[in-house]
N, C-alpha and C positions, 0 to 999 in steps of 0.2 A: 504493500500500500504506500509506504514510503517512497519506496522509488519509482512509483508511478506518480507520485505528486512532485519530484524531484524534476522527470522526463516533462513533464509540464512546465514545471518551472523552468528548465533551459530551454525550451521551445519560445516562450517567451523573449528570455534572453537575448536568442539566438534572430528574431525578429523584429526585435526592436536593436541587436543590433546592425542589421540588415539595414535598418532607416539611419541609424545616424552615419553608415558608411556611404547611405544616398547623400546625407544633407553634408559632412561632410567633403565629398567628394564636388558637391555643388559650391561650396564655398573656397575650394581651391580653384577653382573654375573660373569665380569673380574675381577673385585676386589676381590670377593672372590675364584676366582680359579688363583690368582695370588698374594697370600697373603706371600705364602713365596719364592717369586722373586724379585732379584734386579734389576733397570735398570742397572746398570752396566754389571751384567750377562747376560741381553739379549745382549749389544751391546759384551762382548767378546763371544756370538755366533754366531750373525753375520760375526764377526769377523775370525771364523773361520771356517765358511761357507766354503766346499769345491768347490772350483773354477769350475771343474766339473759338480758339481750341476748348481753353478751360471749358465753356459755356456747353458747346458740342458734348462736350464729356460727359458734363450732368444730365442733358437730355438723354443721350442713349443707355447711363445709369438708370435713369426713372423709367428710360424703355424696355428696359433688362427686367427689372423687378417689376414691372405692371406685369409684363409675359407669364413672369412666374406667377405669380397673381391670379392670372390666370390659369395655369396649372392644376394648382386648387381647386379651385372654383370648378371647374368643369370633372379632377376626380372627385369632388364631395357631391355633386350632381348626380354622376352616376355610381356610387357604392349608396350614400345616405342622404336620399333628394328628400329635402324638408326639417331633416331633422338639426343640420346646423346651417347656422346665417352664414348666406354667401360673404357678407363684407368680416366672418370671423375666421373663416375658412382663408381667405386671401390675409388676414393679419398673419395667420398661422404657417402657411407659404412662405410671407416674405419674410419673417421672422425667422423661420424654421432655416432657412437657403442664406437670409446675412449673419447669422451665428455660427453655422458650417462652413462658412466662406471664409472668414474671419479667425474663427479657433480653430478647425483642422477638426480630422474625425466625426466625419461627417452622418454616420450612422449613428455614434453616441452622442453629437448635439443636435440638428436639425430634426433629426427622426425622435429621439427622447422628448423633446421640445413640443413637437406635434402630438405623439401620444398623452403625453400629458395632457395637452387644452381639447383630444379632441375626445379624450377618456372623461373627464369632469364634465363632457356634454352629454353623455349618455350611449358613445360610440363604443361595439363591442372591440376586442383585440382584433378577430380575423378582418373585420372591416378596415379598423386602421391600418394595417398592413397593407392593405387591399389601396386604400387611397394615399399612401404612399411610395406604392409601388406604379398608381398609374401617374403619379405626380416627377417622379424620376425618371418614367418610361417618356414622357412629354421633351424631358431634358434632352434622353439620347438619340430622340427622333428627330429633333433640330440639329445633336452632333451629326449623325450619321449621314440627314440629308444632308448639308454641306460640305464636307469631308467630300461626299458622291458630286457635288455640284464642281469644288472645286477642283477636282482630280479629272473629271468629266469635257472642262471646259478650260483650266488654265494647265493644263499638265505640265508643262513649260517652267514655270515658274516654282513648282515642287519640284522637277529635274535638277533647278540648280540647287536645290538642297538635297537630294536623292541621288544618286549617280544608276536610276531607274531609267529604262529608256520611257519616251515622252509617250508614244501609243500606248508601252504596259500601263503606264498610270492613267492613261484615260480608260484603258481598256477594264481598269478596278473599279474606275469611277464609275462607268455605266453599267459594271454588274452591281456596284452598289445601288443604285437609282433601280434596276430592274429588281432588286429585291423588296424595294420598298414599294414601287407601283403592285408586283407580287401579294405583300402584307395588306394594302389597302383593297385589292381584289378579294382576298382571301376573306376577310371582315364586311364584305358587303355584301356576299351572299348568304347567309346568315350569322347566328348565335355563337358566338365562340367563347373558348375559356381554356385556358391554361394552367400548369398547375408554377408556383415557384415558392419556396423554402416550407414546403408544407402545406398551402394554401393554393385553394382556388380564385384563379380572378377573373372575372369577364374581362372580356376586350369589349370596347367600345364599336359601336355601328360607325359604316362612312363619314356621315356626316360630322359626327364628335370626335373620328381620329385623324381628319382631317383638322377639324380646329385645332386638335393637341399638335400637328405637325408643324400649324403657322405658329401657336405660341413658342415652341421648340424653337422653329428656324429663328423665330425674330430675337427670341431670351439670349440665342450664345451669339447672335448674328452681332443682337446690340452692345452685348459682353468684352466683346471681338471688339468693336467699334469702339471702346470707350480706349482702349489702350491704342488704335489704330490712330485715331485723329489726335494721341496727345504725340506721337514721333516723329520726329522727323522727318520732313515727305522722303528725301535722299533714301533712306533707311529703311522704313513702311513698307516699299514694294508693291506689286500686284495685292487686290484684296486675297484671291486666292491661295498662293504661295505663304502670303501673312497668316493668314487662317490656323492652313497644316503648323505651321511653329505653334500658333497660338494654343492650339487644343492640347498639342504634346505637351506643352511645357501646364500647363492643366492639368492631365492625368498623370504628369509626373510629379507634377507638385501634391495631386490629391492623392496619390502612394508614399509619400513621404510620410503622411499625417502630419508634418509639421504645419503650425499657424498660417492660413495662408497660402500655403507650399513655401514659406519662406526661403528663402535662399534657391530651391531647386526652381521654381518656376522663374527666377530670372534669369538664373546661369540659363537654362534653355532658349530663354528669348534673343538673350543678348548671345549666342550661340549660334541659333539660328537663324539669326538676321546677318550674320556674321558684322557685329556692333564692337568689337574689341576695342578699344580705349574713344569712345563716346561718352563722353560726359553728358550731354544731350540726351542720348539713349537712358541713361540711369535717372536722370531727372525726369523724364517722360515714365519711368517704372516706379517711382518715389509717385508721383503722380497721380498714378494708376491705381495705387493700390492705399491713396489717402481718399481719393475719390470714389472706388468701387467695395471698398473693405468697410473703410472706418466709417466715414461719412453716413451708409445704410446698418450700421451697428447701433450710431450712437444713439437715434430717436427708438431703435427698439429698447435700449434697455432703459433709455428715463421714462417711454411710454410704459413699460412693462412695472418697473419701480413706479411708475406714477399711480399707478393706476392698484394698488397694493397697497399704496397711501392713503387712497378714496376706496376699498374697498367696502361691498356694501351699496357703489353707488353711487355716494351723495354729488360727489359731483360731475360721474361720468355716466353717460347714462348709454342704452340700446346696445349696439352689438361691440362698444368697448366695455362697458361694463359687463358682459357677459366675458370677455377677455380677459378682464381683471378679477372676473368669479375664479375663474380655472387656472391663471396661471401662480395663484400661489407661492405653489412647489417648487418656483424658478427662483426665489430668493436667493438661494443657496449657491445655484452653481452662477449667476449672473453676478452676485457678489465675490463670490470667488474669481471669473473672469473682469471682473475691473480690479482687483487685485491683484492679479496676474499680470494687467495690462501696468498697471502702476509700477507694479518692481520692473517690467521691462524698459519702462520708459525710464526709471533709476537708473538701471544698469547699461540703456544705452547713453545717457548724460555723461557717466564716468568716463565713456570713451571717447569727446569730441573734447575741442580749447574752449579753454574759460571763453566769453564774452569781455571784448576789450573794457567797455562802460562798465560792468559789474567789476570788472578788475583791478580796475584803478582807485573805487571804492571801498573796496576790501580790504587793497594795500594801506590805505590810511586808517583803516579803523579797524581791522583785525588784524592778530597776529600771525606767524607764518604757519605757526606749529597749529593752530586753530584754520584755518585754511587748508593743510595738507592731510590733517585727520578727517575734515566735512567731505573733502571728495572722497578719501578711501572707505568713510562709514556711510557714506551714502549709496556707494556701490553692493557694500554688504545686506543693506536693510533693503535693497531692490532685489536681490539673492533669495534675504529672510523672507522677502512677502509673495516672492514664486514658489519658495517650500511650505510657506503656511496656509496657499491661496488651495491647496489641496486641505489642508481642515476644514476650511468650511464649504467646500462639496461635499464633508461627510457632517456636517453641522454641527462640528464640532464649540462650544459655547468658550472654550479658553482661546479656540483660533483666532474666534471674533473679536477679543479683546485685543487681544496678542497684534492684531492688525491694525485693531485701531490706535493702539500707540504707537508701532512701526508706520504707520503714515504718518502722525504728528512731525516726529521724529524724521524720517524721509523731507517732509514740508522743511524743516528747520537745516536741517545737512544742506537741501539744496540749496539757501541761501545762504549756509554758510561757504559752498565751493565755488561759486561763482553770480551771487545775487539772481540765480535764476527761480525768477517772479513768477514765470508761466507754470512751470513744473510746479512751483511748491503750491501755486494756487490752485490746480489739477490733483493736488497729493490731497489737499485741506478739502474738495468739493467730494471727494470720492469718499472721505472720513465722513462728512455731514450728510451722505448720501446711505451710506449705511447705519449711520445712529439710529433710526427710528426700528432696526427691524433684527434688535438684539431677540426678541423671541422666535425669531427663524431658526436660532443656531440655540439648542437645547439641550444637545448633548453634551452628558457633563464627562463622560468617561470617556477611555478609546486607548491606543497606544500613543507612542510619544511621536510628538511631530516627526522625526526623520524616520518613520516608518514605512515608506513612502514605496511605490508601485515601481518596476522597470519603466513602464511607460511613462511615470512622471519624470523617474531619474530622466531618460532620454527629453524628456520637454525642456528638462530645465541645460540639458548641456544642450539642445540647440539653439537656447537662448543664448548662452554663454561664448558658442560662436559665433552668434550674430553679434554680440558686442564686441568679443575680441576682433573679428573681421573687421566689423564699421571702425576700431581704433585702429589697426596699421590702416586701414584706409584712409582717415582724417590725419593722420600723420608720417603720411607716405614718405617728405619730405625731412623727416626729420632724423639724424644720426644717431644712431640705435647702437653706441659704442659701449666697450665692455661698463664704462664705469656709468651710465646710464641710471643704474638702478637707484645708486644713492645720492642723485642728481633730488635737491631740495632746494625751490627756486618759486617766485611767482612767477615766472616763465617760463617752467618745467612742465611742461604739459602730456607730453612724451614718456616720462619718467614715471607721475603719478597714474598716468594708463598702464604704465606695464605692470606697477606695484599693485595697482588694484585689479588687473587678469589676473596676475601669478596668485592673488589672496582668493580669488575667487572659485578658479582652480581647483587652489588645493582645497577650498571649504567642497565643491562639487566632489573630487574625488575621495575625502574621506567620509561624505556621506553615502558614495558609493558603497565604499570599503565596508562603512556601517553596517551597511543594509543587505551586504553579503556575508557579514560574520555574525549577524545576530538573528537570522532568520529562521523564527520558533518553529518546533516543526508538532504538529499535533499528537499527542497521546490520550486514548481515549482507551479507557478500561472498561470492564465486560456491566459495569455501570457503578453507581457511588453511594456513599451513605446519607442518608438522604437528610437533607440540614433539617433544627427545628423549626427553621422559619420557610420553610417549604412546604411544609407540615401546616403550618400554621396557614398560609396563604391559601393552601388547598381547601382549609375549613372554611375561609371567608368567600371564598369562590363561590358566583351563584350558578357556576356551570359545573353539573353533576361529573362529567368527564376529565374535569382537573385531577381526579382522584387516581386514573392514572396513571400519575407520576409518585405511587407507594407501591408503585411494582416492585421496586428496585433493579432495573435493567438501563438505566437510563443514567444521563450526566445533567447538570446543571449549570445554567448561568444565571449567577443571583444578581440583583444590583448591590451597590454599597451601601442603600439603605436599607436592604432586605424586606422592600414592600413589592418585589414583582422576581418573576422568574421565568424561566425558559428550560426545557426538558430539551436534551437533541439525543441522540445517537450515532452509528457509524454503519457503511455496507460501502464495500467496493469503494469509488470513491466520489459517494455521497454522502455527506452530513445532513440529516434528517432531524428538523425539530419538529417535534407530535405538538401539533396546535400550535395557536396564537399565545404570547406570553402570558403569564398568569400575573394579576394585579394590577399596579397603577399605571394608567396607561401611557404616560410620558415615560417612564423608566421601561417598563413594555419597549420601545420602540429603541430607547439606546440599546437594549440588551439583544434585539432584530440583529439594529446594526452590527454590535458587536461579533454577534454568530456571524454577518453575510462575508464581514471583517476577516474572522478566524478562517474562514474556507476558504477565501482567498487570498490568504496568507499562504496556505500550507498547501492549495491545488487541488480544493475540495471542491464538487459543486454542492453548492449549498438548495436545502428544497425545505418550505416550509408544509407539512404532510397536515390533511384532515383539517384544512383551516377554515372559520366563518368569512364575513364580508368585510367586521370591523375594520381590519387593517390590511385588506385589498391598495390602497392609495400607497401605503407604503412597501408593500412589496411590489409594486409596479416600478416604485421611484430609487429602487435598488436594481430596474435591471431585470426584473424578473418575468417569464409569462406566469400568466395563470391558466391553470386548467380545469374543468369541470371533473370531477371524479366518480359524482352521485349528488345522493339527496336523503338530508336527514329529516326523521318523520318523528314530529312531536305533538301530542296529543295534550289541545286546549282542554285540560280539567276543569275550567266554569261549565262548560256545555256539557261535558262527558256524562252520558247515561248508558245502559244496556238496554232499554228500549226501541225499538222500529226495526223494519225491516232486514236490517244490514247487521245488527247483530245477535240474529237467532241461533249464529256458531257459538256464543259465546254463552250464551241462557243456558243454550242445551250443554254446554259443558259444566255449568255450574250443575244440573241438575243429574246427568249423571255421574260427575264426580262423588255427587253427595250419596247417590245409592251404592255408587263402588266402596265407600267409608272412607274415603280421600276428604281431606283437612288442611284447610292454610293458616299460617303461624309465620307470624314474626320475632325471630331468635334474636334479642339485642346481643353486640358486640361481645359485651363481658360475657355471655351465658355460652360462646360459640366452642372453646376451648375443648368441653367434654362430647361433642358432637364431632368433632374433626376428622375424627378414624369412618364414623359413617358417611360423611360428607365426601371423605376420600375413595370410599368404596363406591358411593353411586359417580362420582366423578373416573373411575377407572373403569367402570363397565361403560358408561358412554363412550369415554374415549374409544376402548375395544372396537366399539361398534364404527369407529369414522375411519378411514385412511390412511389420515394422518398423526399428526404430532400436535402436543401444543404452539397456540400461537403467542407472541410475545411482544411488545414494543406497546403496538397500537389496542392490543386486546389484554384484557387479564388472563392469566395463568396459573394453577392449583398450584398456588404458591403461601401455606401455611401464615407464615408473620403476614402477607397480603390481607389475605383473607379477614386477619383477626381485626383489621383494621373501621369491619363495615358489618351491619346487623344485617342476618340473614333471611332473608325470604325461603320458607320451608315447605313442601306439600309432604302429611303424614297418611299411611296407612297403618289404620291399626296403631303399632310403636317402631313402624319403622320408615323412613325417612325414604323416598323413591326420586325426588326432586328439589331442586335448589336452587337460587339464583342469588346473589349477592347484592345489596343495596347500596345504589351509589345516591345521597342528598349534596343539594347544591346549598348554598347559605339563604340564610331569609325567605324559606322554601319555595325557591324562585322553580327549580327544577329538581324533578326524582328519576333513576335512572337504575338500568340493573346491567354487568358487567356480565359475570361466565353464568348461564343455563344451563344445567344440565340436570338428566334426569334417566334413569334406568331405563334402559330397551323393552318395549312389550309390556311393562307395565302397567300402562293405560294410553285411551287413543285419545282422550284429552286435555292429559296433562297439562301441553305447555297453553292451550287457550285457558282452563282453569286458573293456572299461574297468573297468565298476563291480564285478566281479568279480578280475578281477587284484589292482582297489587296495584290496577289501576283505578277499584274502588279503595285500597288503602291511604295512597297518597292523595286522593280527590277526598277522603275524611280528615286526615292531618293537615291539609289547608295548602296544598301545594299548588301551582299555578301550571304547571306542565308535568308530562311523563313523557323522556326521551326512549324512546324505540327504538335508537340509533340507526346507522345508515346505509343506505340499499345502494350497492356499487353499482357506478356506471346510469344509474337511473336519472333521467330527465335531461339528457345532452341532445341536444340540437340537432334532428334528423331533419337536414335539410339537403340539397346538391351546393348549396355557396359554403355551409360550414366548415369548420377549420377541419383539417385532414383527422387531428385525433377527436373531435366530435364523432365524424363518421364513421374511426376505425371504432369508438369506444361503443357506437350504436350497433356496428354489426357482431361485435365482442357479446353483447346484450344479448341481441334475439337469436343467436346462435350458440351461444357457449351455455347451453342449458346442462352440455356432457359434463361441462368441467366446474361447474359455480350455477346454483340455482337462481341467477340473477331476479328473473321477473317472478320465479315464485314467492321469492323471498319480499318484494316488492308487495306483489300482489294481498300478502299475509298482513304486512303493516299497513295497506291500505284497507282493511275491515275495522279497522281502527278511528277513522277520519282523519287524520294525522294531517296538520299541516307540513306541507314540504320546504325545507330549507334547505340552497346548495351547498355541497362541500366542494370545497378545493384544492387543489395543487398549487403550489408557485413554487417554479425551479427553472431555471435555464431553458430557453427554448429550441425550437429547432432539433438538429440530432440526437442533442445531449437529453432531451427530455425521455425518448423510452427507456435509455438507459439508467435514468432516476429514476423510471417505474418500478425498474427488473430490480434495481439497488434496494428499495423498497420494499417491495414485495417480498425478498429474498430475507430481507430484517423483521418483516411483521413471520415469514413461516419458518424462521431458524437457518435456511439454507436455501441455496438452488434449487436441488432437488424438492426440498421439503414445499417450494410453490407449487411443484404440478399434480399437488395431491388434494382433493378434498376437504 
């Protein structure tokens, strides 16, 4: 098990190092095709950037994001026409595509993002999927078609980037075009549907895939266009030839995963234009990507923050206040990414010359040794707030602190190393921007900051290139001789960038080193002694079912203040926690995370087994699917009678039980002890009678000190004992419930209606408000053709697997009951990984592999 979470773990490794050897390799790329460029001379190109262009630029930006806009809109039309506002559907689009665009990892922000607002509307999983898949299918049908257009019609000018002859590449281009004329034929002769990652999806009729294909061509057309018109006409080229570079260096920057594609998407522009020491060219990509990145960021996140502030309403009303109902949950990582963005903007400052005006203020009123400490701790606290900006994506409550005095702090360095007014007042507006929403981040527990993911270590070294880059870049010029380092000067500019790389550096690499020598790896034993405040929690429980956590087979995560807890276990390598936490429900949800924590520490997938709806929001906002399993059936004791129709089963077994001289009796707890030996005999001839073996985890098991735990439900004959079932009470007798059944073979034919009968006139006389029947697997999932693939495999599991699992009789028997039905669920990883949680599962509730394919 070990070393399967080990193999995980270097896989990992091994792909994230994969990307920094892309992003790396991109930034030796710039360096040497920008060897004879000053920063100076890019910013007076900027500088005299014609306004025209600027203007151009914004246009075909707003043309870009209307497109996707559109996207939306037409897949929320056809997966869920009516049920969400087009004008909330289009925020969620261009929200979901400027946060992807901008942070990198595109499937875990834009697509998380979308789930999120369009789950808090009442959208199931398989649909979201469904309209995110026709939302991205929009994107590549505008790549595609032009890629074919321009291959088709300029081949010439992809030659001189290609050393392709000029007919092959048209000859690509028109079989591109002839496969999409192809797809469009193919869709308009009728109904089609496809399946991908699990899921079925309609395609759309002619008419809507046609819309999807202009919004596609016009979104990357105008994409294209917004960096086209800011370059140099010299440079630009053919639109066609421009294009092909453009989208490469696109999908190569969106394989990077970094920010952006930082770094990699300009190495390929300026590549493929073949732009080598153009100043021009890089001010036109500085341009580009203040105009298409940040620029459509920044109104989402003070709209998104704004609107979080006036939640409720009061003063945003129709379909953005329905935007500010749902997006909630985005506190977290939105404040995280302007924290992120904050330390970069730190640690890119460290890397350029003071400002002359600030400089000469400084020298008169500060000292040098105060001065040369503001830039090097200013460098570090933009470090600090890249590695802390990961606390609070997990809402961590000390991160949020912890930041808001490293802004102060950042605010104050930055005017002590160079009076820079902009930055410190961008530091101050990000602190006052986050104050109000200290109850976002509530988690009080967790591991120590430098605990931190491969993937983060890799985000933060390609920060750290991008700043050490941008400094030999801004000080190309400058003589980088041995005694440089202990060069202390106000005109040492050169010196204090190398001193604050090398600190930076090495702070990166020994939190590497960290977080490769201290990496806990999990032990979980065959279960634990079970605290008394577990005990205790279990009493206050008004869900009868917390009681199986006195199995003793199980491990526990308590909080510190021992008012809430969590039962998990281990199979294969899945970490299984039975149910939702137990107790208060804020510590409930650190103790979530904690577990989701621990599995992904050590290579587990983590799966929350047999869970209510409660805390649905929060296992979604980990990353998780959920899945339908069944439906539990609990019988309203206000109404509950034996009267009418539907339960003459139940009269007639009361009526002959009484003539066979069968008796029901309730054994308290204390009195159970001298009955044990007979309890164990009718409990060993049922078993005789089954297949199998006992079950364990998620069921009870004739496990003596268990037992003694709960007053017994008994049916007597004569003085001897034929049937049993154990009593599980919930607190403040919210709910009554009963764990193992069991009763002697042949005995009588109707035992167990007598039982369920008697003891659901019992608890309906001791004043209880429900009696749990517990849950019929597989029951009440969605037989539909659109439903999720495991709906349909888990419905034909149902009406077919009568040989292996009594599914619908089982069903059928607690429906004589009237039982309200409530679903249970799964949340665990999706996609692949989820049968193998089943089989992980399954294989923990029957003891073994084997022990699931038996009865």
């Amino acid at each position: 098990m070990q070393a399967i979470a080990k193999r995980r773990n270097l896989l990992h490794v091994l792909t994230a190092l994969v990307a920094i050897f892309l992003i790396a390799f991109a930034f030796y790329v710039l360096h040497r095709f920008t060897e004879n460029v000053s920063l100076q001379q890019v910013m007076d190109d900027i500088r005299e950037t014609p306004t025209r262009s600027i203007v151009l630029a914004f246009l075909t930006m707003m043309t870009s994001f209307t497109a996707i806009a559109c996207y939306e809109m037409l897949a929320v039309r056809l997966v869920a026409p009516g049920r969400i506002r087009l004008r909330t559907a289009a925020w969620a689009g261009v929200a979901g595509f400027a946060l992807s665009d901008a942070i990198g990892f595109h499937v875990l922000t834009g697509g998380a993002l979308r789930y999120r607002i369009y789950s808090r509307g009442g959208i199931e999983f398989s649909s979201i999927g469904q309209i995110i898949f026709l939302s991205w299918m929009c994107l590549w049908l505008g790549v595609g078609s032009l890629i074919g257009c321009a291959l088709a019609f300029e081949p010439q000018g992809v030659h001189q980037l290609v050393p392709i002859p000029a007919f092959v590449l048209r000859a690509i281009g028109v079989f591109i075009l002839i496969v999409f004329l192809a797809y469009f034929v193919w869709i308009a002769t009728g109904s089609r549907r496809i399946a991908f990652r699990g899921m079925q999806v309609t395609l759309p009729g002619l008419r809507v895939g046609l819309l999807q294909l202009c919004a596609g061509f016009v979104d990357v057309g105008a994409s294209a266009a917004t960096l086209y018109v800011l370059l140099p006409a010299d440079i630009a080229g053919s639109p066609g030839s421009f294009f092909i570079v453009y989208i490469s260096a696109v999908i190569l920057g969106t394989a990077s995963h970094a920010p952006g594609g930082l770094g990699v998407f300009d190495a390929t522009v300026i590549a493929g234009l073949g732009a080598s020491g153009r100043p021009d060219v890089l001010g036109a990509l500085v341009l580009y990507r203040l105009i298409y990145y940040i620029v459509p960021v920044v109104p989402v996140v003070i709209v998104m923050l704004a609107t979080e502030l006036f939640h409720g309403g009061r003063a945003i009303k129709g379909g953005v206040g329905e935007i500010g109902r749902v997006t909630q949950p985005l506190v977290p990582p939105l404040a995280a990414g302007l924290t992120f963005a904050a330390g970069f903007a730190l640690m890119l400052s460290g890397s350029i010359p003071v400002g002359s005006s600030g400089h000469e203020w400084l020298k008169s009123n500060l000292s040098l040794a105060i001065f040369e400490s503001s830039h090097m701790l200013a460098s570090l606290v933009g470090l600090a707030l890249i590695i802390i900006s990961h606390a609070l994506l997990r809402r961590r409550r000390s991160g949020y602190y912890a930041v808001l005095g490293l802004l102060l702090a950042g605010a104050l360095f930055a005017l002590g190393k160079g009076l820079n007014l902009y930055l410190a007042a961008g530091l101050v507006v990000v602190f006052l921007v986050l104050l109000p929403f200290r109850e976002a981040f509530h988690r009080r527990s967790g591991d120590s900051f430098l605990a931190l993911t491969p993937f983060w270590l890799m985000l933060m070294l390609v920060t750290l290139a991008s700043a050490v880059w941008l400094g030999f870049f801004a000080h190309r010029n400058a003589a980088f001789a041995s005694d440089v380092w202990w060069r202390f000067g106000w005109d040492s500019d050169a010196s204090r960038f190398l001193r604050s790389a090398f600190v930076m550096a090495v702070a990166v690499f020994a939190i590497g080193l960290f977080m490769l020598l201290n990496r806990r790896t999990l032990t979980i034993g065959p279960g634990e002694t079970i605290a008394e405040s577990v005990r205790e929690l279990v009493a206050q429980s008004p869900k009868a079912e917390s009681t199986i956590a006195l199995l003793g087979d199980k491990s526990f995560l308590i909080s510190p203040q021992e008012n809430a807890f969590l039962m998990y276990g281990v199979s294969g390598r899945t970490l299984v926690a039975k149910g939702d936490p137990v107790g208060d429900r804020g510590e409930g949800e650190n103790l979530a995370w904690r577990f989701r924590e621990m599995a992904d520490r050590d290579g587990y997938r983590p799966a929350f087994y047999a869970v209510g709806t409660d805390y649905l929001p929060l296992y979604v906002d980990m990353g998780l699917s959920v899945l339908k399993i069944g439906e539990v059936a609990r019988v309203d004791l206000a109404g509950f009678t034996l009267q009418g129709h539907g339960k003459k089963d139940l009269r007639h077994a009361q009526r002959r039980a009484s003539k066979e001289g069968l008796s029901f009796e309730i054994v308290p707890a204390s009195w159970i002890t001298p009955h044990l030996p007979s309890l164990r005999r009718v409990s060993d001839a049922w078993l005789d009678g089954k297949s199998g073996s006992e079950k364990r985890f998620a069921l009870g098991s004739f496990d003596e000190p268990y037992l003694m735990n709960f007053d017994m439900a008994v049916i007597w004959r004569d003085e001897e004992i034929i049937a049993f079932a154990n009593v599980l009470r919930g607190s403040d007798r919210e709910e009554m419930a009963i764990d193992l059944m069991r009763f002697v073979p042949g005995a009588s034919n109707v035992v167990m209606d007598y039982l369920f009968a008697e003891l659901l006139l019992y608890a309906q006389s001791d004043h209880y408000r429900w009696f749990n029947l517990g849950a019929a697997p597989l029951a009440g999932l969605a037989d539909h053709p659109l439903a999720t693939t495991w709906n349909r495999i888990g419905t034909q599991i149902y009406k077919r697997g009568e040989d292996f699992y009594h599914f619908e009789g089982l069903r059928s028997y607690k429906q004589k009951f009237d039982p309200v039905w409530t679903p249970n669920y799964l949340a665990c990883p999706g996609g692949l990984a989820a049968p193998q949680v089943l089989l992980d599962i399954t294989s923990l509730i029957s003891g073994s592999r084997l022990g699931m394919l038996r009865k």
